[in-house]
N, C-alpha and C positions, 0 to 999 in steps of 0.2 A: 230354919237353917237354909243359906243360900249359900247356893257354888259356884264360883265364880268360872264358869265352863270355856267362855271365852278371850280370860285375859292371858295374858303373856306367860311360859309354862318357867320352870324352874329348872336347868340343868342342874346336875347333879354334878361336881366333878370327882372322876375317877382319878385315883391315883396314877401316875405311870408308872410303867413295869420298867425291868431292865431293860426291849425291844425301845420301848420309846425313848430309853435314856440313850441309847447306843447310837441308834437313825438320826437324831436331833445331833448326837456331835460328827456324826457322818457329813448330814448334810449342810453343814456349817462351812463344810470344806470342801466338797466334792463338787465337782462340776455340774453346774445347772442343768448343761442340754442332757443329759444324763441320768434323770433324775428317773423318768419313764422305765427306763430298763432296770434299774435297780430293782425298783416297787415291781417290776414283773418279773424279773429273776431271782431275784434274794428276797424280798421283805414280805410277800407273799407265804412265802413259806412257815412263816411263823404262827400259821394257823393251824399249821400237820405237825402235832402231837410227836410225833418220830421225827422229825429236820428239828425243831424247837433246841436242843440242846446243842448238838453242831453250829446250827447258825448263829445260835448266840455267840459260840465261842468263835467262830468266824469272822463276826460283825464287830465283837470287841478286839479284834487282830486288827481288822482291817483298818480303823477309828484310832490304832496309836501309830500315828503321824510323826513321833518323836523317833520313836524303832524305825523307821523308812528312813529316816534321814542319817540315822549314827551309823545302823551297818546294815546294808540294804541288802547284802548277798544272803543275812542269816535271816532278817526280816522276809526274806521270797521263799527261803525254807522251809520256816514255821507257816508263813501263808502256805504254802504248797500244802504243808500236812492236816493244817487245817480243810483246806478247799477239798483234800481226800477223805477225809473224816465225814464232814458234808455232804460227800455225793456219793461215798458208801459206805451207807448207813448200817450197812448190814455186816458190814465189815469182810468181804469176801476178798477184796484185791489186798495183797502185800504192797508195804511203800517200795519196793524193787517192781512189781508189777505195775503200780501206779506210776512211777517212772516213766517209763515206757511206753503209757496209754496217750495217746494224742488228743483222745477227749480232753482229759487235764488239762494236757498244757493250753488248750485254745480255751478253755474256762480261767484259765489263771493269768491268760495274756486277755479277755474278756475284762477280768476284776479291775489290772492296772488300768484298764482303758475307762470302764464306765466308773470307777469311783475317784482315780489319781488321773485324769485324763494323761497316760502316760504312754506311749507308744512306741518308744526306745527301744524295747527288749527285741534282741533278736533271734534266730533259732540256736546259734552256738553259743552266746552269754545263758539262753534259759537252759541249755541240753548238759553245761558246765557246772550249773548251781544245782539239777537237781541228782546229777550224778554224784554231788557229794551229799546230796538228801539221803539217797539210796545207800549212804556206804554209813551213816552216823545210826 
């Protein structure tokens, strides 16, 4: 019986999951230079058990490109609650608290930048959209 020790091995391939299905139409669209902060601010995360369901549901917000373009004020909504959902985890801030936290908003003026290279938003158009977050 011989084994061939040194020839060429055989990948196996693995299915993708939904992460890989969600990154791949991400990155289809998003901006190249960009690509670094992603993979260390979001796409990491999908390794801790606790962010895993947030960021899924995050990453498939952020990936419908159609919703951004029909009505963009409801689309920064739902991102808004998403992005709160994701960064507490624990559920301790109210969407009236989250409001009002400034970490948010410069994670969510963060998202438009590194996935929609989009830089538009200003402090009164964000401080307007999420004041009607807080009241629905």
């Amino acid at each position: 019986m011989a084994w061939d020790i040194f020839g060429p091995r055989r990948k196996t391939k693995v299915p993708p999951d939904d992460f890989h299905l969600v990154i791949e139409r991400i990155e289809k669209l998003a901006p190249k230079g960009f690509r670094d902060e992603r993979l260390m601010y979001y796409y990491n995360y999908r390794q801790m058990p606790r962010y895993r369901k947030p960021l899924l549901s995050l990453l498939r917000h952020i990936s419908g490109r159609p919703l951004k373009a029909e009505d963009e004020e409801l689309f920064f909504q739902e991102l808004f609650r998403k992005l709160k959902d994701f960064y507490d985890v624990r559920d301790k801030l109210s969407v009236d608290e989250a409001v009002k936290d400034y970490s948010i908003k410069m994670k969510l003026l963060q998202i438009y930048k590194i996935f929609y290279d989009d830089t538009s938003l200003a402090g009164p158009k964000i401080n307007e959209c999420l004041e009607k977050t807080g009241k629905n």
